[in-house]
Biotite code that builds the C-alpha atoms (Angstrom):
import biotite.structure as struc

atoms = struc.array([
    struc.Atom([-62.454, -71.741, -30.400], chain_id="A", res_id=1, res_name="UNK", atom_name="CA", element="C"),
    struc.Atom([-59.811, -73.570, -29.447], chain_id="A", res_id=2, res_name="UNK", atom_name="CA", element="C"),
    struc.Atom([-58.724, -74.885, -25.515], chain_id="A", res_id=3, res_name="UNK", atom_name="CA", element="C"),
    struc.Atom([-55.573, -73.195, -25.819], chain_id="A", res_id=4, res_name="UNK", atom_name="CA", element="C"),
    struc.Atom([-53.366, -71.227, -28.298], chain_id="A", res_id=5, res_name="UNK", atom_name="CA", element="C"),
    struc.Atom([-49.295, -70.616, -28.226], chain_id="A", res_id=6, res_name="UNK", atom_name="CA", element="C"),
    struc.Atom([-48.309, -67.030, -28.801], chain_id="A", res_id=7, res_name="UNK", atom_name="CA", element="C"),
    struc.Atom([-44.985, -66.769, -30.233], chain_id="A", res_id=8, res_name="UNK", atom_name="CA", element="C"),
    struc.Atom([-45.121, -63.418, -32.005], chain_id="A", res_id=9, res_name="UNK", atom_name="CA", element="C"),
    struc.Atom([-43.528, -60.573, -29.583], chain_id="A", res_id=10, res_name="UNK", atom_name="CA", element="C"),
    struc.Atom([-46.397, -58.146, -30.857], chain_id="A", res_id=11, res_name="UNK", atom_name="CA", element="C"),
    struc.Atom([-49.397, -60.842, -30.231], chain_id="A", res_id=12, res_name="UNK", atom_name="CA", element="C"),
    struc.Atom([-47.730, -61.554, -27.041], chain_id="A", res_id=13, res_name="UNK", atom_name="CA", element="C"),
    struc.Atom([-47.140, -57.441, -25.764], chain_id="A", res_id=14, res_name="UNK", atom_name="CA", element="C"),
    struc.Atom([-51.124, -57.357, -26.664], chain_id="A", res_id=15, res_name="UNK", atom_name="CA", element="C"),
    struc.Atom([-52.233, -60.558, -24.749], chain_id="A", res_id=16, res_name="UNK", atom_name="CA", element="C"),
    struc.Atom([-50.139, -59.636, -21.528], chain_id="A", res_id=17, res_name="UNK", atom_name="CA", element="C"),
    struc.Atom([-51.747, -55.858, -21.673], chain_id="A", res_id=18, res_name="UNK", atom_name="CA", element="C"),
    struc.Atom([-53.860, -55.476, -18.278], chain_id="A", res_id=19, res_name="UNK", atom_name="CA", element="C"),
    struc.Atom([-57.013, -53.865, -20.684], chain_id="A", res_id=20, res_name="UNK", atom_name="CA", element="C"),
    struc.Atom([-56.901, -56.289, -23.639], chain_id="A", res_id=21, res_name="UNK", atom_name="CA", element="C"),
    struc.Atom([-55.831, -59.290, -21.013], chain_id="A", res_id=22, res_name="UNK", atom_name="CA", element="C"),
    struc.Atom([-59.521, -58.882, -19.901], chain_id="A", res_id=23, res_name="UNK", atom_name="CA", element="C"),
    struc.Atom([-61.387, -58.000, -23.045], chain_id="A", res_id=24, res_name="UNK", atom_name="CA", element="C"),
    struc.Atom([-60.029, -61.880, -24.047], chain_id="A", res_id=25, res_name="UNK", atom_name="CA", element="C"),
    struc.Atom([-61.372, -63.049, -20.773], chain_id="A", res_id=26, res_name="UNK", atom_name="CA", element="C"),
    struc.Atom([-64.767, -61.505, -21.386], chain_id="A", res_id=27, res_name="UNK", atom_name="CA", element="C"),
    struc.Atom([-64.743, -62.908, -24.991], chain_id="A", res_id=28, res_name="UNK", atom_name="CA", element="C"),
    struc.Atom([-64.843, -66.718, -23.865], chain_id="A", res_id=29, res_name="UNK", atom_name="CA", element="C"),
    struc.Atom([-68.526, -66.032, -25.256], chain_id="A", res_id=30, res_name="UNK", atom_name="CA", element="C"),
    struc.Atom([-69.141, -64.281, -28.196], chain_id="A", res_id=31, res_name="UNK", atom_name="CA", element="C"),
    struc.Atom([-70.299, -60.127, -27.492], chain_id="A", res_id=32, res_name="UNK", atom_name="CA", element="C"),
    struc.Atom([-70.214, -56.720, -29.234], chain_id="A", res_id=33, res_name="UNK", atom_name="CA", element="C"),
    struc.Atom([-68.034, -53.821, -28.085], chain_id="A", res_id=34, res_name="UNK", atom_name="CA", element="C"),
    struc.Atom([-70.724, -51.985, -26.539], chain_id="A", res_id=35, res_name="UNK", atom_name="CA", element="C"),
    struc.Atom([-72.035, -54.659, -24.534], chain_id="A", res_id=36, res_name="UNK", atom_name="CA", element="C"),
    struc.Atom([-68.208, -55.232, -23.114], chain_id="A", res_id=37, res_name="UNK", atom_name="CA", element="C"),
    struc.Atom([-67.519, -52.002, -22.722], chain_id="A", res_id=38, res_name="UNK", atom_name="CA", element="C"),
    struc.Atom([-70.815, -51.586, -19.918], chain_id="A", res_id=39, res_name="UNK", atom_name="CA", element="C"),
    struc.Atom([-68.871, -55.273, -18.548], chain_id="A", res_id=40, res_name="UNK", atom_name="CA", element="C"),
    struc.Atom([-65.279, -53.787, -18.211], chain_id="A", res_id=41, res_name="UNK", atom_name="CA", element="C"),
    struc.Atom([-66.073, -49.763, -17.461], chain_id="A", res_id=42, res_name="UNK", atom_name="CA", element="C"),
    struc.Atom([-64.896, -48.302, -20.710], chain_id="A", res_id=43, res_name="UNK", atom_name="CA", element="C"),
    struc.Atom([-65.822, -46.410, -23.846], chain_id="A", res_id=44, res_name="UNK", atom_name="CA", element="C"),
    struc.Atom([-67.169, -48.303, -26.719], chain_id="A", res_id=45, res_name="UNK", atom_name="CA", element="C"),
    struc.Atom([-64.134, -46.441, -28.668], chain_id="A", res_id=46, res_name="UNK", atom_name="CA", element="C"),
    struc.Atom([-61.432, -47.348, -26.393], chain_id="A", res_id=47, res_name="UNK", atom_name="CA", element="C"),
    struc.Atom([-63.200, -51.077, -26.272], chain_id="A", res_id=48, res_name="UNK", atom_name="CA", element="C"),
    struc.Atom([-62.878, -50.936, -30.252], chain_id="A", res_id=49, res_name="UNK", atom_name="CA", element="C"),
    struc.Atom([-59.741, -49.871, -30.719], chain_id="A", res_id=50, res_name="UNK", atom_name="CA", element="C"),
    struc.Atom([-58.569, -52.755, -27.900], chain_id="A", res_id=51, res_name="UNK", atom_name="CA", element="C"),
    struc.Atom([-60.305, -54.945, -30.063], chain_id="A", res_id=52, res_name="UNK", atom_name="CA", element="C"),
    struc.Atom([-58.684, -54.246, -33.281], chain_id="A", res_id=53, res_name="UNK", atom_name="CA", element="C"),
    struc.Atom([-55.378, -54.455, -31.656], chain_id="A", res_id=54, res_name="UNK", atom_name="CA", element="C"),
    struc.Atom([-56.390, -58.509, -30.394], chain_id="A", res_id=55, res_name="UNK", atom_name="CA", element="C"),
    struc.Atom([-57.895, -58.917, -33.961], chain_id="A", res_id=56, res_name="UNK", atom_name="CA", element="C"),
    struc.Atom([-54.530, -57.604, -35.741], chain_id="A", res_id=57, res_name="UNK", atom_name="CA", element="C"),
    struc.Atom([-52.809, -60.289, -33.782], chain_id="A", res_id=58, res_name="UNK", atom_name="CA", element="C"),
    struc.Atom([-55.231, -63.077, -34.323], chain_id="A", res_id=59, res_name="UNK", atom_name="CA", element="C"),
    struc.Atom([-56.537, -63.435, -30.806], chain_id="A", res_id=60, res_name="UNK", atom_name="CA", element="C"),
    struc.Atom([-60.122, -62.543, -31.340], chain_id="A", res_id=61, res_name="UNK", atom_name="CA", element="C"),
    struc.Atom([-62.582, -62.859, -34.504], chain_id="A", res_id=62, res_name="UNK", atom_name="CA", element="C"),
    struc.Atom([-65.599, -61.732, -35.793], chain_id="A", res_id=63, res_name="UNK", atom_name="CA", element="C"),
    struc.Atom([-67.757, -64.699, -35.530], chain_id="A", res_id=64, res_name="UNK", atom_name="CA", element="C"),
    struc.Atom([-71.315, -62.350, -36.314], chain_id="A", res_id=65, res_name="UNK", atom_name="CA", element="C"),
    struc.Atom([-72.741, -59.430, -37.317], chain_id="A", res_id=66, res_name="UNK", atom_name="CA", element="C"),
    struc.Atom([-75.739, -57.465, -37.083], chain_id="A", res_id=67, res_name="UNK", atom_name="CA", element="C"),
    struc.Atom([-77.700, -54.537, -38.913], chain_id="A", res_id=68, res_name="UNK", atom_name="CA", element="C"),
    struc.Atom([-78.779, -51.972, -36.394], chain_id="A", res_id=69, res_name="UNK", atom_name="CA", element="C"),
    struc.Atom([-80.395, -49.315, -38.465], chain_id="A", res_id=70, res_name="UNK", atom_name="CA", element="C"),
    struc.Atom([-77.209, -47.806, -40.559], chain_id="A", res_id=71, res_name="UNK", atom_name="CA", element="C"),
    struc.Atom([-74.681, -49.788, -38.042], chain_id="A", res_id=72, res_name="UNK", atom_name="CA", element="C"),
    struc.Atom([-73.021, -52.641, -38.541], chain_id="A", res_id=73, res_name="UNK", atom_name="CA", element="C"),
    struc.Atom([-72.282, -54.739, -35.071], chain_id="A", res_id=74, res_name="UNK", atom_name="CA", element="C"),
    struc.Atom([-69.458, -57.276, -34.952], chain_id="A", res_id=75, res_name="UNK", atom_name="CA", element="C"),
    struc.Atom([-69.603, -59.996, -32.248], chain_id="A", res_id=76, res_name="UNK", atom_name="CA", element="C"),
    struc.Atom([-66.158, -61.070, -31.345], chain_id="A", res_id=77, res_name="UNK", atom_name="CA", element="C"),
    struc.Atom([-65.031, -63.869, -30.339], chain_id="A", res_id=78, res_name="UNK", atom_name="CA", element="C"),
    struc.Atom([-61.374, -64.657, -28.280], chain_id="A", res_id=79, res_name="UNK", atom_name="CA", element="C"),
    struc.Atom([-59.603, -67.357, -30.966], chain_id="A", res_id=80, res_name="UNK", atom_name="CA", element="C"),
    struc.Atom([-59.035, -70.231, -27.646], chain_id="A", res_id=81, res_name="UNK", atom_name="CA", element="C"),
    struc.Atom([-60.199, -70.172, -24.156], chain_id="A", res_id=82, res_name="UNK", atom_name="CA", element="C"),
    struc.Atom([-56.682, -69.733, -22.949], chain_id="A", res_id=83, res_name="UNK", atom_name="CA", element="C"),
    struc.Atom([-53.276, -68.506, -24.088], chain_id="A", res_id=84, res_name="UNK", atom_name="CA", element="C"),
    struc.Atom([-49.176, -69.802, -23.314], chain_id="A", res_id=85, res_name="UNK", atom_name="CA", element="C"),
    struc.Atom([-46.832, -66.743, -24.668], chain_id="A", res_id=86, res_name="UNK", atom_name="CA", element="C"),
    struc.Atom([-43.817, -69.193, -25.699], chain_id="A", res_id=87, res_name="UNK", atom_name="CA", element="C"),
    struc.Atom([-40.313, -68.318, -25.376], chain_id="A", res_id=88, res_name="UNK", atom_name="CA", element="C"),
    struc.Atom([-40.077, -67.921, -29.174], chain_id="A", res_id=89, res_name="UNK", atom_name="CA", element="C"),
    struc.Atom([-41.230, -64.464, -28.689], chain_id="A", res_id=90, res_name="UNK", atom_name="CA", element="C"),
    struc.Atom([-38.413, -63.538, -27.064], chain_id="A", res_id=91, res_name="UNK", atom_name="CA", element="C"),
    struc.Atom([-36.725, -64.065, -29.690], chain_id="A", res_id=92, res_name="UNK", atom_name="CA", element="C"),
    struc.Atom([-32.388, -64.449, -28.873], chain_id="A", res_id=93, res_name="UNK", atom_name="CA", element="C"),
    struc.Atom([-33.362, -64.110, -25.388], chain_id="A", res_id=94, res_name="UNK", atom_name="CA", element="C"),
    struc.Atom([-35.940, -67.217, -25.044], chain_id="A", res_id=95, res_name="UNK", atom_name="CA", element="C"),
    struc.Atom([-34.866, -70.138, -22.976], chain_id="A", res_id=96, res_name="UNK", atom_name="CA", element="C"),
    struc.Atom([-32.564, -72.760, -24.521], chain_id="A", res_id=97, res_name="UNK", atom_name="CA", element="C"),
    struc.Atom([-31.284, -75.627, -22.897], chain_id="A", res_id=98, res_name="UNK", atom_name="CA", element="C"),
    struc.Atom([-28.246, -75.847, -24.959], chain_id="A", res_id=99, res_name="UNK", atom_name="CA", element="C"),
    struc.Atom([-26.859, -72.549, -22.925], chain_id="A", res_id=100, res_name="UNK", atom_name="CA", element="C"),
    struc.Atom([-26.815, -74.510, -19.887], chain_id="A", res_id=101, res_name="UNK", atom_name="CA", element="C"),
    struc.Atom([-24.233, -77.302, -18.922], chain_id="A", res_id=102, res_name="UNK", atom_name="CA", element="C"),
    struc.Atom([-25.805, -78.236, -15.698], chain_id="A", res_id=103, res_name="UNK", atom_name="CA", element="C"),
    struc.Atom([-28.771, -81.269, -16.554], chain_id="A", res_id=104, res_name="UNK", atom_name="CA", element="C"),
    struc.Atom([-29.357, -81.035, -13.051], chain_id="A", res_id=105, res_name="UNK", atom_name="CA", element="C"),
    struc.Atom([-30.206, -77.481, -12.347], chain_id="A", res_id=106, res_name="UNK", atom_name="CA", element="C"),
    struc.Atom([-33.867, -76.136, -12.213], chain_id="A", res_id=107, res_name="UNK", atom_name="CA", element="C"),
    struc.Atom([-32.166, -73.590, -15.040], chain_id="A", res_id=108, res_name="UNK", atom_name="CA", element="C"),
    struc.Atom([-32.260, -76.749, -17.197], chain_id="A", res_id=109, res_name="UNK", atom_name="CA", element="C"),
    struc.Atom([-35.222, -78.224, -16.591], chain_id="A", res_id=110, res_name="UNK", atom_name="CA", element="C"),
    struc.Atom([-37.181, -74.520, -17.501], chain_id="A", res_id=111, res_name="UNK", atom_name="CA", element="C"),
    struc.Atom([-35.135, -74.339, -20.173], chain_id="A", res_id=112, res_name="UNK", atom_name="CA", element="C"),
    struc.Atom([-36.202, -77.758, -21.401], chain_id="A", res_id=113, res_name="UNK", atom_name="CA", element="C"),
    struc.Atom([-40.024, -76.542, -20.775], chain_id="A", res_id=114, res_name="UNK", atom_name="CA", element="C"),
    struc.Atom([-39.530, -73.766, -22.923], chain_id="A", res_id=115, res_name="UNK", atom_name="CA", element="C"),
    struc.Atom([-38.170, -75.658, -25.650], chain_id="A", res_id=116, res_name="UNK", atom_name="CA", element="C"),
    struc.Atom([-41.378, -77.965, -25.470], chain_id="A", res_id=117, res_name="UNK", atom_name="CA", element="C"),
    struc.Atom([-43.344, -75.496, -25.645], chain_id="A", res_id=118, res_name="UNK", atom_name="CA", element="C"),
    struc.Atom([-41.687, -73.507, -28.380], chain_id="A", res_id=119, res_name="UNK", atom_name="CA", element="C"),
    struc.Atom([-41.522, -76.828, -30.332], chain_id="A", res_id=120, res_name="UNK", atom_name="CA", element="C"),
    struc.Atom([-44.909, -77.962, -29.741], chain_id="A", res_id=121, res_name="UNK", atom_name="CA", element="C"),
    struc.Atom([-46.251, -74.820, -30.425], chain_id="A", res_id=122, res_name="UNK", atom_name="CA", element="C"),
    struc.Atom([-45.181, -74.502, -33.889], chain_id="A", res_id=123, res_name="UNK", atom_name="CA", element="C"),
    struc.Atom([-45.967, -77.744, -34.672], chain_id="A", res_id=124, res_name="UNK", atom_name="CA", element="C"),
    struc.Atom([-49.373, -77.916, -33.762], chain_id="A", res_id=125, res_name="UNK", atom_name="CA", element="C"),
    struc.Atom([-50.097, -74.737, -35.356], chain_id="A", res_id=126, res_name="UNK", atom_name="CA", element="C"),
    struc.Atom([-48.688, -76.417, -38.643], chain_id="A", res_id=127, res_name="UNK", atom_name="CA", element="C"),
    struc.Atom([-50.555, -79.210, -38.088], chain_id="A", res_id=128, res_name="UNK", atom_name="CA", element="C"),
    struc.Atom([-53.973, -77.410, -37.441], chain_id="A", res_id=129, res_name="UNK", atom_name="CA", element="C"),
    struc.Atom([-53.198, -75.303, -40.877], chain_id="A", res_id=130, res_name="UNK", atom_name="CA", element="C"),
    struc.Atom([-53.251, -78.412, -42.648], chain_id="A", res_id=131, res_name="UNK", atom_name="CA", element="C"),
    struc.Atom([-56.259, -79.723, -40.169], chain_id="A", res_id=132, res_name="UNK", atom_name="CA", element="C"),
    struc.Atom([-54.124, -82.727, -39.157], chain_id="A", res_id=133, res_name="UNK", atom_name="CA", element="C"),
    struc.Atom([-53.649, -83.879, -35.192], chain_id="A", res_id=134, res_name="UNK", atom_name="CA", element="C"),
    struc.Atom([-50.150, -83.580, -33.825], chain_id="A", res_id=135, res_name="UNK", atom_name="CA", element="C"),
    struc.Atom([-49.030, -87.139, -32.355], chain_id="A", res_id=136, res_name="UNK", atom_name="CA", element="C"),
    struc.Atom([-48.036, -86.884, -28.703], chain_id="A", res_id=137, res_name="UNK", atom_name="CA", element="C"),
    struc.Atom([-47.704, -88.552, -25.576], chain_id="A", res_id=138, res_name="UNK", atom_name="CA", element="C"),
    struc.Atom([-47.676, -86.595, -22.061], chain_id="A", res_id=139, res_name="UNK", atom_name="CA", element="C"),
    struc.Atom([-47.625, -88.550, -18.859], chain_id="A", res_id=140, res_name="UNK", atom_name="CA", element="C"),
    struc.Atom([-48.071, -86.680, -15.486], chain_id="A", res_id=141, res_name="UNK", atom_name="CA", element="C"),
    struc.Atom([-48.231, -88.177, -12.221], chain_id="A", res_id=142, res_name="UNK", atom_name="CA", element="C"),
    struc.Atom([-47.183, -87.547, -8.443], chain_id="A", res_id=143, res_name="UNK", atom_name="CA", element="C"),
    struc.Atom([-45.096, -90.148, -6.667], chain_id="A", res_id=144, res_name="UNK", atom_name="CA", element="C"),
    struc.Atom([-44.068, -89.738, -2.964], chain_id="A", res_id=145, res_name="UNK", atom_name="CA", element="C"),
    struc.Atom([-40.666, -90.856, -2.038], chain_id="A", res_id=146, res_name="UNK", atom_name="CA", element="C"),
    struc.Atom([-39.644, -92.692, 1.489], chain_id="A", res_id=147, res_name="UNK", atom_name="CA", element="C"),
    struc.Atom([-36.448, -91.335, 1.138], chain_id="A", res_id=148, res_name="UNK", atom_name="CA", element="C"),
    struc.Atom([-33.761, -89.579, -0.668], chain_id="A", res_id=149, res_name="UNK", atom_name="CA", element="C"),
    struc.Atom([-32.620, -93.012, -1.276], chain_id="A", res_id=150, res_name="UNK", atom_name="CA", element="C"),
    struc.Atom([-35.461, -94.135, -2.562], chain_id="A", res_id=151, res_name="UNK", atom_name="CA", element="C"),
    struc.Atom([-35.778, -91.324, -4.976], chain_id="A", res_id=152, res_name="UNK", atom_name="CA", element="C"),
    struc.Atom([-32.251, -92.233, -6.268], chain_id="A", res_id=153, res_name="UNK", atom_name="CA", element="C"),
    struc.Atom([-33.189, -96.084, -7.020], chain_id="A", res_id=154, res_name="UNK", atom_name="CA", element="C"),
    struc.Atom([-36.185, -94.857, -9.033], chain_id="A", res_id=155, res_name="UNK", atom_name="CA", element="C"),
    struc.Atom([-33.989, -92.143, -11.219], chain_id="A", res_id=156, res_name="UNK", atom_name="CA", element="C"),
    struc.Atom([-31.511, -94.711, -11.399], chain_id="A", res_id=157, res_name="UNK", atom_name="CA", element="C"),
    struc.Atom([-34.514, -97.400, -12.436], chain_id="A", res_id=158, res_name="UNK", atom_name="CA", element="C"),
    struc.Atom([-36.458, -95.226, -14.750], chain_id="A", res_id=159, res_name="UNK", atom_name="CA", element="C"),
    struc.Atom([-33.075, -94.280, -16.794], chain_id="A", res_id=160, res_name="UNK", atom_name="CA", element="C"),
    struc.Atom([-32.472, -97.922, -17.554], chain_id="A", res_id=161, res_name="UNK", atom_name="CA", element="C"),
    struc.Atom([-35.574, -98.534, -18.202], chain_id="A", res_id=162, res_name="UNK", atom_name="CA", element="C"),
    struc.Atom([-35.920, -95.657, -20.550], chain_id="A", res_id=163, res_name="UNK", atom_name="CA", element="C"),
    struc.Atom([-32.471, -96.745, -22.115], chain_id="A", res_id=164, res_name="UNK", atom_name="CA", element="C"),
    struc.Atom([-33.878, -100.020, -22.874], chain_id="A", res_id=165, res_name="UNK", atom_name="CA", element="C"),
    struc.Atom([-36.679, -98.877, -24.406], chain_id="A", res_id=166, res_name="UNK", atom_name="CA", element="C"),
    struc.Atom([-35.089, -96.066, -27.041], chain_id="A", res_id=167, res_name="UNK", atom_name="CA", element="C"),
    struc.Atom([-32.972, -99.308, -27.872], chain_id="A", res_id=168, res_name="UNK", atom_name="CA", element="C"),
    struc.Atom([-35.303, -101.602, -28.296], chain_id="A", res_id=169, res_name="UNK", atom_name="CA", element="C"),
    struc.Atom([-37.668, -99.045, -30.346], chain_id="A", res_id=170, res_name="UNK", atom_name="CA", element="C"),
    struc.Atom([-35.139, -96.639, -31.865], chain_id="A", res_id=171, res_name="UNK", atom_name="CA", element="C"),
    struc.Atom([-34.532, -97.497, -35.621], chain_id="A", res_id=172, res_name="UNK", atom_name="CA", element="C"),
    struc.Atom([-32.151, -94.821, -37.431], chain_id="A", res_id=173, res_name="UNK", atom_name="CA", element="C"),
    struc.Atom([-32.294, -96.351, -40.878], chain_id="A", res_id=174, res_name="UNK", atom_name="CA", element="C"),
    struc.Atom([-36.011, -96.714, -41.127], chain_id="A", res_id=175, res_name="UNK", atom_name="CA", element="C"),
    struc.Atom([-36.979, -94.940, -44.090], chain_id="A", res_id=176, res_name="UNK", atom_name="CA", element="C"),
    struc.Atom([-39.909, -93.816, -43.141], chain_id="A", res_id=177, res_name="UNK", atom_name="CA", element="C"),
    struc.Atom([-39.307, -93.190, -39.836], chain_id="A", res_id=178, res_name="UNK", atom_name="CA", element="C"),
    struc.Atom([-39.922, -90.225, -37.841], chain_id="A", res_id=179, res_name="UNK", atom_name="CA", element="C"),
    struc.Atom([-37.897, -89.062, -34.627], chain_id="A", res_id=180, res_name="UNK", atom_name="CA", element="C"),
    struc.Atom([-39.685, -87.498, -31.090], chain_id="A", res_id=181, res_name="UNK", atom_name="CA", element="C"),
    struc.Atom([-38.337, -86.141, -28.726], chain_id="A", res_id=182, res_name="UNK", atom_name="CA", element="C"),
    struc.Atom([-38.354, -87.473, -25.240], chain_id="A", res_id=183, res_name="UNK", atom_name="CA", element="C"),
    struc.Atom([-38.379, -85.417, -22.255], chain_id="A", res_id=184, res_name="UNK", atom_name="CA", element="C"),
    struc.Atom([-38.287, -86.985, -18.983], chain_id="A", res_id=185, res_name="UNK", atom_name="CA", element="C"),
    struc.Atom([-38.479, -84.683, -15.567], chain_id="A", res_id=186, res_name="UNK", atom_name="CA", element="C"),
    struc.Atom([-39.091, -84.991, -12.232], chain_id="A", res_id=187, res_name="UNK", atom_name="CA", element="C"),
    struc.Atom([-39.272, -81.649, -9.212], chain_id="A", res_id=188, res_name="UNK", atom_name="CA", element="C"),
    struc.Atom([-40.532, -81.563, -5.995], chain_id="A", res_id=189, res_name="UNK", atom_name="CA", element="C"),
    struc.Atom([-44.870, -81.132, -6.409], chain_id="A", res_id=190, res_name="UNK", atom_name="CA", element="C"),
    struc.Atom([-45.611, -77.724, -5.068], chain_id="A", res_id=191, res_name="UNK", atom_name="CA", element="C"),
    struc.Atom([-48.205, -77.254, -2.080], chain_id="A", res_id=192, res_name="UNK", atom_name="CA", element="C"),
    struc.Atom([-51.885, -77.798, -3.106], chain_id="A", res_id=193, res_name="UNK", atom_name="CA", element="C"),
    struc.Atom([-52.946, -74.883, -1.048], chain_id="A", res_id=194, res_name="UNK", atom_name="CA", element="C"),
    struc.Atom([-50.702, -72.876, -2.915], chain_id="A", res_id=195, res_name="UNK", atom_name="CA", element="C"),
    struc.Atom([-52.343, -70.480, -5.224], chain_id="A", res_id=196, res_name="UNK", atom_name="CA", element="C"),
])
């Protein structure tokens, strides 16, 4: 099972955002048969089944056992990660781009930005994992509390230079065997821990 999986099929993602089958892949973090969900969630074994072959169809749960119960066969399934992002590739013409907006300084952007990451990211990890290869990244989160508006300006205005002077410094366009990534750098106020 894996941590987390990127939905970017429209179908996949209309099954994984269903109320029903949105909790059948909560109660599959462990392995169980349809009967024994459907006593967990409060439906039919049938209805529970034919939830199950939709999420199955789509790739978001497995078979990982069965059993022989007199002339029955029982599956176990399994959800395919403990938790699922529904990219903006699934929306197809309508997803989030970053190239539609001309503001760079607009919470439009930065989303937009986000989405592309994750749109990106997602397909490449899920070509990487089909050839069982690790996707090379970087990610760097942290929290910094500014004095002052001022103060928040002399960091932007420090961190793009010092950015700058790295992609120089590193950045080598006729390498031959060379390989670009993309850097992404953004900053928003933290929202309230007590937040839910």
């Amino acid at each position: 099972m894996l941590d987390l999986d990127v939905i970017d099929n429209p179908a996949a993602a209309v099954a994984a955002l269903d109320p029903i089958k949105a909790r059948l892949l909560a109660e599959l973090s462990e392995p169980a048969s349809a009967a024994s969900l459907a006593a967990r969630v409060g439906l039919t074994r049938q209805k529970v089944n034919y939830h199950l072959r939709v999420l199955e169809d789509h790739g978001l749960v497995r078979a990982v056992e069965q059993r022989q119960w007199g002339g029955l066969i029982e599956r176990l399934m399994a959800a395919t990660a403990a938790s699922y992002v529904v990219s903006p590739a699934a929306l197809g013409p309508i997803g989030a781009d970053p190239a539609r907006s001309n503001d760079r300084l607009s919470a439009s952007y930065l989303i937009a930005l986000a989405a592309r990451i994750l749109r990106e990211v997602g397909a490449l990890w899920r070509a990487a994992r089909q050839k069982d290869k690790r996707l090379a990244t970087l990610s760097i989160d942290s929290t910094i509390r500014f004095r002052s508006p001022a103060e928040r300006a002399a960091f932007a205005a420090d961190l793009t230079n010092a950015v700058a002077a790295l992609a120089t410094r590193y950045h080598d366009e006729s390498a031959p065997a060379g390989r670009p990534h993309r850097l992404i750098v953004a900053a928003y106020p933290a929202p309230d821990e007590a937040q839910p």
